[in-house]
Phi, psi and omega in degrees: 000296162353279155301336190256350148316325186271348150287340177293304165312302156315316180266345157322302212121000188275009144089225194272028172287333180330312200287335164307329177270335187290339187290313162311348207264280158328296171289340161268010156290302164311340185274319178293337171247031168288155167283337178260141174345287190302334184293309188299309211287332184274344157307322156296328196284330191271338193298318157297333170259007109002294175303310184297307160322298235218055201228066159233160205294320214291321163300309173305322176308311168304312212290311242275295202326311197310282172336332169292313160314268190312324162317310165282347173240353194266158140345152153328308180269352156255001142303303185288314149321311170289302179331306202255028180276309203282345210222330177255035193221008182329309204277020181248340172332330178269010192236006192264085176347293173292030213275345173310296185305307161304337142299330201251351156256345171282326186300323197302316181314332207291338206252041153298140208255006180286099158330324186282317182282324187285317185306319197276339158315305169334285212301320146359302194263005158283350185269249203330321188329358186294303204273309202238083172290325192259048126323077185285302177331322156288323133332324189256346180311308182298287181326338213241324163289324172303345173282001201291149131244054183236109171324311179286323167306333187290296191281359144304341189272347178263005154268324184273338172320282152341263216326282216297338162300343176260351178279307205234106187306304185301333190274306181286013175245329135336276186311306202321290197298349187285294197320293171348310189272337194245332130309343199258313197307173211242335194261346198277096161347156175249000153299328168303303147326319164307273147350302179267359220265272232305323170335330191271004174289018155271011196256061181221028185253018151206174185286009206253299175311283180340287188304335160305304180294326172289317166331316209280278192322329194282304183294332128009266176313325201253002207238307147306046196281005200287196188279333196295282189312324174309247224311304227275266206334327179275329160299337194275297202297336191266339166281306171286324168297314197280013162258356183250356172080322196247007151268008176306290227291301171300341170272000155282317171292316182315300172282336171276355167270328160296313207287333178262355188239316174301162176250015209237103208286338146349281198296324188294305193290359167279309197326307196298330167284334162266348161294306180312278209298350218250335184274342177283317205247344183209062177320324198289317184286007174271127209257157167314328142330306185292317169291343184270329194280339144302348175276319171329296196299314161315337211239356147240026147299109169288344238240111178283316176324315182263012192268291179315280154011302210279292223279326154304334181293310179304311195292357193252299195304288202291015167249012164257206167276332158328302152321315170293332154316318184274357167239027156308153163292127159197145217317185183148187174261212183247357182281327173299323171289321194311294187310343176281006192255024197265025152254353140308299185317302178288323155316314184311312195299311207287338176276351167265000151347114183297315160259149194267342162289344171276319211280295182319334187268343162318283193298333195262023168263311183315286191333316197262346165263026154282298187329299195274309179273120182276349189311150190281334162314345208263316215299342201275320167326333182295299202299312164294331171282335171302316179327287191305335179291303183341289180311318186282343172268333190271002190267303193302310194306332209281337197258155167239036159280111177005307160292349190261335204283276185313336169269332171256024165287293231291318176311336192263312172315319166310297209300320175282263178011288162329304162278352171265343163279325175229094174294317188284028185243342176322309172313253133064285223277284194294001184280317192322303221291333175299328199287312166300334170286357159275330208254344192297165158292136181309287195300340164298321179305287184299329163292323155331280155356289177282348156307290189294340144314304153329282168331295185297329174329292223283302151229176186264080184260343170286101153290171196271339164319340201259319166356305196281319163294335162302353201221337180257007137300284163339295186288320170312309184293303179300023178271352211216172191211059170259134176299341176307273165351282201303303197288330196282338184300316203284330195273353181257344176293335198283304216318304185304327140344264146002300182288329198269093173263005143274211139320106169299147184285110205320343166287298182317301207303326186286333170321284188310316157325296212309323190300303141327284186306344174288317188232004205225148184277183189279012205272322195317312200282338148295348134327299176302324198265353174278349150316268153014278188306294192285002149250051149046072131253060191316301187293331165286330158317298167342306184279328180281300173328321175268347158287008179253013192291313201274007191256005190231152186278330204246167167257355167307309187301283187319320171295323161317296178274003160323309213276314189293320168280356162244031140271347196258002189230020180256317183271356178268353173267324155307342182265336191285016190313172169205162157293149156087343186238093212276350176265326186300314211298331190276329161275008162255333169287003197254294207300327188300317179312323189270354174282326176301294192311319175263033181239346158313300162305317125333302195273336208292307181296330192285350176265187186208173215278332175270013181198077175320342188035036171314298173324300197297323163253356166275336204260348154280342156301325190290324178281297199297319168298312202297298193296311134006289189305301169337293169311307175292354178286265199287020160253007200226007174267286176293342168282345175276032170249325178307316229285134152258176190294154155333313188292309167297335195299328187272329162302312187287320147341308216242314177286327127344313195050039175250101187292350193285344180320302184347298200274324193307320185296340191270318174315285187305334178304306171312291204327305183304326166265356157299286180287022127323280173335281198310351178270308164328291151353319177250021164250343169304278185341306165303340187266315215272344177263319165303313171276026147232044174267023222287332207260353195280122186312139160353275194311332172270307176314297218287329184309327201280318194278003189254332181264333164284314205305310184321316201275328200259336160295339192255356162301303198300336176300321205288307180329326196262323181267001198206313185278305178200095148324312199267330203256356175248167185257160164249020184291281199287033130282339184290139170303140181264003178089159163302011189317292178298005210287125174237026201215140165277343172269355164272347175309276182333302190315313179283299187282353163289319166268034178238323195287328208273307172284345174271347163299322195260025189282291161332265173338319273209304174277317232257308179225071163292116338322116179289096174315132202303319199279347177289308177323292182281351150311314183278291153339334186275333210242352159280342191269307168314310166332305198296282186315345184261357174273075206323116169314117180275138169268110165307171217277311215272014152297321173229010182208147180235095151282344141278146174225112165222140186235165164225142149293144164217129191249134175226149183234163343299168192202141258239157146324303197247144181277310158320314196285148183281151164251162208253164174182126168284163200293341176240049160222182205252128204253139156249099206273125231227123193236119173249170167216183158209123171267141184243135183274196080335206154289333201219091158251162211028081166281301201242314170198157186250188193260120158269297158222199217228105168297089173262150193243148200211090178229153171236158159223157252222055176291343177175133207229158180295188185272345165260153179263174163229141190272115193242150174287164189281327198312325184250031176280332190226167163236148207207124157187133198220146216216135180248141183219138185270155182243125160240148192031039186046057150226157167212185183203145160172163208246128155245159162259126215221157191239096179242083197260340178269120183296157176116199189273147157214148158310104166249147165248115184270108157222160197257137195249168175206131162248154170258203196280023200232348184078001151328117188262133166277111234244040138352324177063184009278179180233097145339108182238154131262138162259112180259111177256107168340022220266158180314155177276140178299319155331277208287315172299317173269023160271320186276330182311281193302338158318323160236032178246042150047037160309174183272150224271345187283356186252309155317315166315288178333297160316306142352288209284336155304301196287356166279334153323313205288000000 
């Protein structure tokens, strides 16, 4: 067992980690099997985090076994140890190989003459009901405990009861008449009931059940009116409709009738926590009715605490469909439309609220119906949620509590919202928030800060006028070195950054230097200069990277930012281009290349085996091709000036006596589809590094697809201008417009490429054939266009907030990774593919794993010295399979074919798809080696076939082994 984990491992990837794990195996085997007590319990106690190390079946199955065992011979209290190894280890459980044997050693304890070893059992196989739901011996175990008169054993069966009812159709549609009876009885306590209620939310897995149990629950309620039995009933009733779906609609009525009728402030604030989840999970089912009889309620509620409730349940409604449901037109009287507006009536009241959280939940109910309603009656409402936000950032700004803190997230979050949907509302919105920024409180400030970044991405609404308040702020803050301080420098430099939509002006920058050096550490000022890089203010990035050189402990840390100041001193070299001036533009593109080569070098000495800097270094090689192309565009721009025109080219040819005059036209002509060709070629490339980004934010995906975009306009340019004129289209090139634009370099970026394609659209109609010097004119000056647009570095350029990697263990899988595994030629090798997706901190932050592509090809390294004349089909295996990961595992078998004898390469690698069906090119990549041999048979058929017997003794042979 041992061994073959560690070859299991070994094949995982963990490289020389295997012996770590059998020695963990082992030494917490040595601790289970000590005689004191403390020893065994901190050995069970270690098994999880074991799983988490180590989480392929073939160790967890051994470790579970062990854990079964001590179960069945230990005490009580390392029973109760294994149960909760076993309750944090759920999601490995399905990986226990053996599960019989491991049931069948925990099960033996249910026939314990202890109530407490049965209780714990229960609770064990309830832990487990995942693996063995349609278990009838546990089933009956349970059914057979409920009857205990041992307390604690009765609600272990009603924990384990629950479990195996959400698991198991036959088991809940069995219990309900147990459950039924033993609520209904008279002998049942009602802390037991109180208990046994919540069991029937698993009673959905068909509609005959469902509708019984809500029957059960209905009588429940009106029979039980005290508050305990209310509230447990209602919640059960509100867990069971939103899992079986088609009673929502009536558990809604159900609940705003209790909420307006009960008088019992309990039962309103339950109503209101299952009205909230019922708006969280299914919104579309809430009728106008439902939202008007909650406005209702809202607006004669004295009680602010449930006045606050009711208006998170509406601010949750009004950012779905629901709202546009409640402000259709539909046919009516006029008292219906009046009324429909009494959810206005209230935001209105609310947004001037005394409390503060009502006054918030106000303002984001106006906001998402200005955001969502177009109507012209509606329109006067954008001015009232400005009124309110206002009000609620000078109220909000002033305090720095936790709660005030959270309340003016939901404001700032309205106020982008807001402008993004109602642009001509910006202005407004950003003079407060400048205005308010003096007087605020530091934790009030830096949410600004980030308010107002967020906007301005979106549009350029911080003119350069505002600049200056921005900047006497700035020398103001930085009097102080408080971590409050350190964040607002980094978040008000973003602002200024941001705003400063050219070059900064050597004053801002000294301000900031200055500003630094004075108050702030070196974490700030990197922060600052990684800002900087991504809203493409390279020179001041430059500077602060080289003032951080001598600030850092590692030399990895030194190669990094080395590698950082000179891409910023790469991309500062780019900006001084001009149009029309084609040798400048080629000598700033020589000098950025040569700051890029050394700063490629740089990032190259800066990674380590755990932090590869792949992303990082694909995406700067990719720049060093690009400009590299560039550069070679417009030098093959200017030799076709050298050229003569085609009519003349044979005169000058013949008066000259040079015949190659003949030809320059044709020679460049190659030259212009060679770049072409390389400009496809590096949007390929571009493509092929977005689909392996799987961890990468939005804002960095859309860069990388704005530098493809880059490369494939200017292939169509050359196509449209030089190659085939005549024959290309411009439909699927045409802009789709700025709707989306969320970025100022996606702005720019976008609007470079609407001028570039309507010049050669224009060009293309106007002077067909397009004379060679227009041509190239209009390329040399698309490309400069390109180059004058300052590069943004993105965030997953300098931080990876998601992290997902996969293991893949493949069996059979060789001792040694050099050695081949043998299989003979007329058999079938069956390759066994396991994986584990492994998370971060934050996993599906930005998109999750729906399932997992694995791809399976062999090729053919080397064969014996006879051929055979074999069909091709059956030279390679090409085979590729999709598998969903449950509980981040997943598992599956290929079958492979090795009819040509020698060694071959199979290659495992793996793809991921999300939830969106986008496939992600992710790895990892898997190798095996498989060596062919002949079947014995066919090999001494073939030996005589060449010591030349006579074909009549061969026959003869044949025909014996066809006997057999």
């Amino acid at each position: 067992m041992a061994a073959s984990a560690k070859s299991f491992l070994a094949d995982a990837g963990y490289g020389e980690q295997e012996l770590d794990a059998n020695s963990a195996l082992m030494e917490l085997d040595k601790g289970l099997r000590s005689g004191k007590l403390g020893e065994q319990c901190e050995a069970v106690v270690r098994f999880p985090r074991l799983f988490q190390k180590y989480p392929f079946p073939i160790l967890i199955n051994s470790a579970f076994l062990k854990l079964a065992d001590v179960f069945r011979v230990g005490n009580n209290f390392l029973r109760l140890c294994v149960l909760k190894v076993t309750q944090q280890s759920e999601k490995h459980l399905e990986k226990i190989l053996n599960v019989d044997e491991f049931v069948k050693r925990v099960f033996s304890v249910i026939h314990s003459n202890d109530p407490v070893a049965r209780a714990i059992t229960l609770r064990m196989l309830g832990s487990m009901a995942s693996i063995i739901p349609e278990r009838k011996n546990a089933h009956h175990s349970i059914r057979q405990s409920l009857d205990s008169h041992d307390n604690v054993e009765v609600e272990a069966a009603i924990f384990a009861a629950a479990n195996f009812s959400a698991q198991s159709k036959d088991f809940a549609a069995g219990i309900c008449n147990k459950i039924s009876e033993m609520i209904q009885g008279l002998a049942t306590p009602v802390d037991l009931k109180l208990k046994l209620i919540p069991i029937l939310q698993h009673m959905h897995h068909d509609a005959s059940l469902a509708s019984s149990s809500r029957q059960l629950l209905q009588q429940l309620v009106t029979s039980y009116p005290s508050t305990k039995m209310v509230i447990v009933t209602l919640h059960t009733f509100t867990l069971l409709a939103a899992s079986s779906l088609v009673d929502i609609p009536k558990q809604i009525q159900l609940l705003l009738q209790y909420l307006k009728n009960d008088p019992r402030k309990a039962v309103k604030r339950l109503a209101i926590q299952d009205l909230k989840l019922l708006a969280n999970k299914t919104p579309h089912t809430w009728s106008r009715e439902n939202i008007q009889a909650l406005c209702e309620s809202a607006l004669h509620t004295p009680y602010d605490s449930l006045k606050l409730g009711m208006l998170s349940v509406l601010s949750t409604l009004s950012g779905t469909i629901a709202i546009k449901q409640y402000f259709s037109s539909t046919p009516g009287t006029a008292a219906t439309t009046a009324r429909s507006f009494d959810l206005v009536k209230l935001a209105q009241e609310c947004c001037y609220h005394n409390n503060r959280g009502i006054a918030a939940h106000g303002v984001r109910i106006l906001t998402n119906i200005s955001a969502s309603c177009q109507e012209k009656d509606l329109l006067p409402l954008e001015q009232d949620a400005v009124f309110g936000l206002e009000a609620l950032l000078v109220l909000c700004s002033q305090d720095d509590s936790p709660g005030v803190q959270a309340t003016l997230k939901i404001t700032l979050t309205c106020m982008v919202k807001l402008v993004k949907c109602r642009p001509h509302l910006s202005q407004s919105v950003v003079e407060s928030l400048l205005t308010q920024l003096h007087s605020a409180q530091d934790a009030a400030r830096i949410l600004m800060c980030h308010c107002l970044a967020a906007i301005a991405m979106q549009l350029p609404v911080l003119a350069d006028g505002m600049l200056g308040d921005l900047m006497d702020l700035y020398k103001l803050i930085g009097q102080s070195a408080t971590d409050k301080k350190q964040e607002l420098l980094v978040s008000l430099a973003t602002v200024i950054f941001v705003s400063s939509q050219k070059a900064l002006s050597s004053e801002i920058k000294t301000v900031i230097k200055q500003q630094l050096e004075n108050a702030s550490n070196g974490w700030t000022a990197y922060r600052i200069a990684r800002q900087a890089s991504r809203m493409g203010n390279h020179d001041m990035a430059r500077e602060l990277y080289q003032s951080l050189l001598t600030q850092v402990a590692s030399e990895h840390f030194y190669f990094w930012l080395n590698s950082l100041k000179e891409f910023s001193h790469a991309e500062q070299c780019l900006t001084g281009l001009q149009e029309d001036n084609y040798s400048s533009a080629l000598s700033c593109i020589a000098e950025a290349l040569k700051s890029y080569h050394k700063g490629i070098a740089s990032l190259t000495a800066a990674s380590t085996p755990l932090n590869p800097l792949s992303f990082q270094c694909g995406f700067v090689k990719l720049r060093i091709d690009l400009l590299q192309a560039f550069s070679q565009l417009i030098c093959t721009c200017n030799s076709l000036k050298t050229s003569p025109p085609p009519a003349i080219a044979t005169t000058i040819a013949m008066t000259s006596g040079n015949d190659l005059q003949r030809c320059g036209r044709i020679s460049n002509q190659a030259r212009m589809k060679h770049s072409m060709e390389e400009f496809r070629n590096l949007a390929t490339r571009y493509g092929d590094l977005y689909q392996s980004s799987f961890d990468a934010d939005s804002a960095t995906l859309r860069n990388v697809e704005l530098q493809q975009q880059s490369c494939l306009l200017i292939s169509h340019a050359i196509e449209a201008l030089i190659l085939d004129p005549e024959s290309v289209s411009f439909q699927e090139y045409s802009s789709n417009g700025t709707a989306h634009v969320e970025s100022e370099y996606e702005r720019r970026m976008m609007s470079v490429f609407n001028h570039v394609l309507e010049e050669v659209e224009s060009l293309n109609r106007k002077y067909a054939p397009v004379s060679y010097l227009v041509s190239n004119t209009c390329l040399c000056n698309a490309v400069i266009a390109l180059l004058k647009v300052p590069l943004s570095f993105q965030r997953y350029f300098f931080q990876k907030l998601q992290s997902t990697s996969i293991k893949l263990a493949l069996s059979p899988s060789p001792r040694n990774p050099a050695e081949p595994i043998a299989v003979q030629n007329n058999q079938q090798l069956a390759l066994k593919v396991e994986g584990v997706v492994q998370h971060g901190s934050k996993p599906g932050l930005f998109r999750k794993i729906q399932s997992v592509c694995l791809n399976v090809s062999s090729v053919l390294q080397s064969k014996p010295g006879q051929d055979y004349k074999i069909p091709i089909d059956n030279m390679t295996n090409e085979m590729e399979q999709r598998v969903e990961p449950h509980n981040d595992y997943f598992s599956t078998q290929f079958l492979l074919n090795f009819v040509i004898l020698g060694t071959h390469n199979i290659t495992v690698e793996s793809s991921v798809i999300d939830s969106n069906g986008i496939v992600w090119k992710t790895g990892p990549k898997t190798t095996i080696f498989v060596k062919s041999l002949e079947d014995p048979y066919s090999q001494q058929v073939r030996l005589q076939q060449q010591q030349g017997q006579p074909p009549s003794q061969q026959q003869q042979q044949r025909t014996a082994y066809s006997r057999f």
